[in-house]
N, C-alpha and C positions, 0 to 999 in steps of 0.2 A: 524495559529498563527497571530494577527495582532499587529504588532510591532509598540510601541508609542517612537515618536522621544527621541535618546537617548541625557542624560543630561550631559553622562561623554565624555574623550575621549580614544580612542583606539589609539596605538601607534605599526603600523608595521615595525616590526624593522628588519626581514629580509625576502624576498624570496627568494630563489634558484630554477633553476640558474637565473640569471637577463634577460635572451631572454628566454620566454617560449615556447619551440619548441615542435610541432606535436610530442604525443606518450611521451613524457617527463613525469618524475614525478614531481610537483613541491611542495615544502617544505617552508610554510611559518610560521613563530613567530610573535608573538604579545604581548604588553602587556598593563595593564588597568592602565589609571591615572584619580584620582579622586581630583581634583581641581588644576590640574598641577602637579598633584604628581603622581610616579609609588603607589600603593598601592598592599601589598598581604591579603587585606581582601577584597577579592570579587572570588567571588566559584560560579560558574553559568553552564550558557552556550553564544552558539553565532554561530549564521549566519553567516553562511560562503556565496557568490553570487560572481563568476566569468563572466567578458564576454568579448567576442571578442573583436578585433578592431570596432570601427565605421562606420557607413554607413554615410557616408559625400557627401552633398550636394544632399540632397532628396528636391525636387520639388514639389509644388502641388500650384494649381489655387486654389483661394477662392471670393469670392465673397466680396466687401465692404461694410458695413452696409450704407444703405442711397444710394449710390454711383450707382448702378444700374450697373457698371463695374467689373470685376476680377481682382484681385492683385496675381502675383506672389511671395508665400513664400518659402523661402530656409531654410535649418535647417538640423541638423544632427541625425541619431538616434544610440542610443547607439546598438553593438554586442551582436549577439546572445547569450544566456547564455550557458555556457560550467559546469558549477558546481554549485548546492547549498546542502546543508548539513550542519549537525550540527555539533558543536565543543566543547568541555569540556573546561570549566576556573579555572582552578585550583591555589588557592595564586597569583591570577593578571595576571596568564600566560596564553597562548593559543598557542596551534601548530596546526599545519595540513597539510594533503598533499592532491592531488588530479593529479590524469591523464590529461595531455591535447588531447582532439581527434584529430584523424587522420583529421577529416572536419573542421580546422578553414579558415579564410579566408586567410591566410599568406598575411597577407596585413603589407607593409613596416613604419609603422607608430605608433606612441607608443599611442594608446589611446582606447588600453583594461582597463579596471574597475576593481578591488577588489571591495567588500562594504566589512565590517561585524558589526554585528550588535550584543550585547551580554547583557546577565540580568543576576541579582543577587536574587532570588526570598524570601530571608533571610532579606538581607537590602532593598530591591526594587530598589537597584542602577542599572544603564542601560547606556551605553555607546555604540557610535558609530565613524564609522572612514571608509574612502573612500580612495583609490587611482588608477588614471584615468591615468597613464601615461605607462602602462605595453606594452610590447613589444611580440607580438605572430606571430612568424615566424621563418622557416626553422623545420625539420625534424629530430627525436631524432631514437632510435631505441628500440624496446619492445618485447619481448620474443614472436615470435609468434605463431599464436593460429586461428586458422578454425571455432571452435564453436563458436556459440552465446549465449548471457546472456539463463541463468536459468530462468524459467518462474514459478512461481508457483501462478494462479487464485485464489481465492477465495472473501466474503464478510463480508464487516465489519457485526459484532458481528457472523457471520457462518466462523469461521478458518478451521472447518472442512467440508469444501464444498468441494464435490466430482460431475463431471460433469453429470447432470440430476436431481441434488435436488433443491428442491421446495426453493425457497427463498424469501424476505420479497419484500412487494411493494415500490416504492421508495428507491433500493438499492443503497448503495456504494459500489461500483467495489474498491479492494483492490488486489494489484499485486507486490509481491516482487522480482526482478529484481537484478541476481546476475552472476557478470563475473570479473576475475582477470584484468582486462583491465580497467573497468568502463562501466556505459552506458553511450550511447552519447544521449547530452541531444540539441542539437543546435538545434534542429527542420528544418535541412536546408534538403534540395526538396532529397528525395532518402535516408533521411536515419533519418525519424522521427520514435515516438513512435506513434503507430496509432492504432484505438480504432474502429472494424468494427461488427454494433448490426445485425442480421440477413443478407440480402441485401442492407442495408442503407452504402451511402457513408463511407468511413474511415475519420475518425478526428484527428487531431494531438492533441495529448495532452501529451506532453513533458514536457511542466510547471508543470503538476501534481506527477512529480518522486521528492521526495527529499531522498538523502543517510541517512542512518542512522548516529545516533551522532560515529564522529571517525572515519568511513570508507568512503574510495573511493571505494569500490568494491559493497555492498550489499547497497539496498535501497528499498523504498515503494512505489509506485502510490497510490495515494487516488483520486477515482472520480466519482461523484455518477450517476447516470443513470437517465434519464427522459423519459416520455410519454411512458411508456412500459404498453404493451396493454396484457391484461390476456393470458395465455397462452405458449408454448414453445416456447426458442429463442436460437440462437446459436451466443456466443459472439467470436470473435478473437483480438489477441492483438500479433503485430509487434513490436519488437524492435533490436537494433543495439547496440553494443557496440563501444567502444571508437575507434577498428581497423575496423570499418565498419562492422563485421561479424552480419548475420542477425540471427534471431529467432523469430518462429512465434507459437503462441500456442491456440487452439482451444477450446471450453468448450461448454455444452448447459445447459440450467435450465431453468426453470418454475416456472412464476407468477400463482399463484392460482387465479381461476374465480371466486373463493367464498369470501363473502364479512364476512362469519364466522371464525370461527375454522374449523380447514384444520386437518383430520388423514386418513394418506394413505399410503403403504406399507409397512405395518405392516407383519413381519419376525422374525423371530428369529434365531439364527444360533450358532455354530452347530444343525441342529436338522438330526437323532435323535442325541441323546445327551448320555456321559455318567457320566459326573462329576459338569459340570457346563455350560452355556447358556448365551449369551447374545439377550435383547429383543429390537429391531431394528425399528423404524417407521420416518416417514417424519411429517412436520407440516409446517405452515405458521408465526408460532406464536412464540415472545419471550416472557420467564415469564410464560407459561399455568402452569397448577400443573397436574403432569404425573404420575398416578402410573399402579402396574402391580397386580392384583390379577392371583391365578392360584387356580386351580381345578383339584379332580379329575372325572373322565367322567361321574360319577351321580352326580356330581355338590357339593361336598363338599370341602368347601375352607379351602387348607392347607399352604396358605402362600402369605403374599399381601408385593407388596415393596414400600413405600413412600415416601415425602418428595423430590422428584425431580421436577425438574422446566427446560421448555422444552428451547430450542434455534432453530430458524427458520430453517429448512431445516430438515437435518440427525440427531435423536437421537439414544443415543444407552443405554440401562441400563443394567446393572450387574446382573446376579444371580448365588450363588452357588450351585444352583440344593439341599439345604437341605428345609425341613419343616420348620414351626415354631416352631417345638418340639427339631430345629437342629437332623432331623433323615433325612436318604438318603434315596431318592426314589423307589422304587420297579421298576419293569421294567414293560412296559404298557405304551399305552396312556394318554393323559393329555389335559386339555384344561387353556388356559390362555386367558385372559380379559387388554386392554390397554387402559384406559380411563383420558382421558384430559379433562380438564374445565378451565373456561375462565368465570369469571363474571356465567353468567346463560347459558352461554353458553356449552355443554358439547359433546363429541365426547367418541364413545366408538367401539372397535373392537373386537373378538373372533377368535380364531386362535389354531391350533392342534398343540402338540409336542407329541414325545415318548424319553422316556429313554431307553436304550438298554445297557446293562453294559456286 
């Protein structure tokens, strides 16, 4: 989402508690005023963005335009982010809570950040509001807990990725990220979210988690993959929760070589079968048009399924094991046909079942 400078303003009218301590929950209210005024007609949502204390007095040489000399500039940079997530605004109000992790910097100095940022996408009202004076230090105490967050992999528009299906070129890595604690989002040394493609180094990409709207606990990574070269790859993805617990989870999949339409392990299952069948294949492709004819073994077709439209990786279609006559099968052999098309493109496979009742 790229957020356009808001026009209203936001009024945080409470946190708790006012020291934000390691492991603490914290609970903050807000509320929207639209020309100086509180207002309850504004229903949206809103950015929530936390961050540590400051890194004060960062150094760096630069060189002077013209000058042929270096200048010494000082400046500060704003704390790590500990939270971002969505918030619901309801009649001008906004609440929310969030964890603070066990890794802040417990630094003695109040100049942690709130932003939030919130829309109205009714009126197109949009307001914004900051405050830089927060206090994060000392130790709270959280129910505790050994495990690490919940890891569940998969890819945008493939929900149902399972590790070794084929998936679309230029994917985004989609990873829902769930632990009664929170994940820790600091990106500080030992206890990022880290992203490792085959043997290539690991990358932090902690920036890329936001909470789901309302929750401190469950949230998404969105983060798409580049230069992946045809073929099988094995992804890993590290992450930490808010009490430091780690978790790490493993998956593999496979860019297809072909620059066509992709049909390949084609299954079906139960087979044999006694009531009804599901018919199972991989692809590369979102959108093909998938159907299933089936036969019996001198090739007389008694029943075609259409009207399916495939999604990249694992398909699966339904069949109730009857005819087109809705009559039940005999027992016997049987052959079925799975063919995808694509423009002129077209992919086609043959494959045995038996009924056995």
């Amino acid at each position: 989402m790229t957020l356009a400078d808001g026009r209203e303003d936001i009024e945080i009218t409470s946190i708790t508690p006012d020291t934000l301590k390691a492991l603490s929950i914290v609970k903050v209210n807000a509320k929207i005023k639209v020309a100086g005024n509180y207002t309850e007609n504004f229903d949206g949502g809103a950015v929530l963005l936390v961050n540590d204390a400051e890194f004060e007095d960062i150094n760096t040489w630069s060189e002077e335009e013209g000058a042929g000399s270096n200048a010494l500039y000082n400046y500060d940079v704003q704390g790590p982010l500990i939270f971002r997530g969505e918030v619901s605004v309801n009649n001008g109000n906004l609440e929310s809570e969030f964890i603070i992790p066990k890794s802040i910097r417990y630094k003695n100095k109040k100049s942690g950040r709130m932003t939030l940022y919130a829309w109205d996408e009714t009126t197109n009202l949009t307001a914004q509001s900051y405050k830089d004076d927060l206090l994060l230090l000392g130790s709270s105490s959280l129910n505790a807990e050994s495990d690490g967050p919940e890891i569940d992999i998969f890819f945008d528009n493939q929900e149902n990725f399972s590790s070794g299906d084929i998936i679309q070129e230029k994917p985004i890595l989609v990873a829902e990220l769930i632990d009664n604690s929170g994940i820790n989002l600091t990106g500080q040394l030992g206890h990022k979210i880290e992203l490792r493609i085959d043997n290539t180094k690991a990358v932090d990409i902690s920036e890329s988690f936001t909470y789901n709207r309302d929750s401190f606990t469950k949230g998404l990574i969105h983060y798409p993959l580049t230069d992946l070269e045809p073929g099988a790859h094995t992804l890993s993805l590290q992450v930490f929760d808010n009490l430091n617990n780690r978790s790490e989870k493993t998956v593999e999949f496979r860019i297809s070589d072909s620059d066509g339409l992709v049909l390949e392990e084609v299954v079906n299952y139960p087979n044999p079968f006694r009531k009804q069948t599901s018919f199972t294949f991989q692809t590369n492709r979102d959108g093909a048009e998938a159907q299933v004819k089936i036969y019996t073994v001198s090739g007389r077709l008694i029943e075609k399924l259409e009207g399916y439209f495939t999604k990249a990786g694992y398909n699966e279609i339904e069949w109730s094991g009857l005819d087109r006559d809705g009559n039940t099968l005999a027992n016997g052999l049987y052959l079925y046909k799975i063919i995808l098309k694509e423009g002129k493109d077209k992919k086609e496979k043959i494959e045995k079942m038996i009924v056995v009742k």
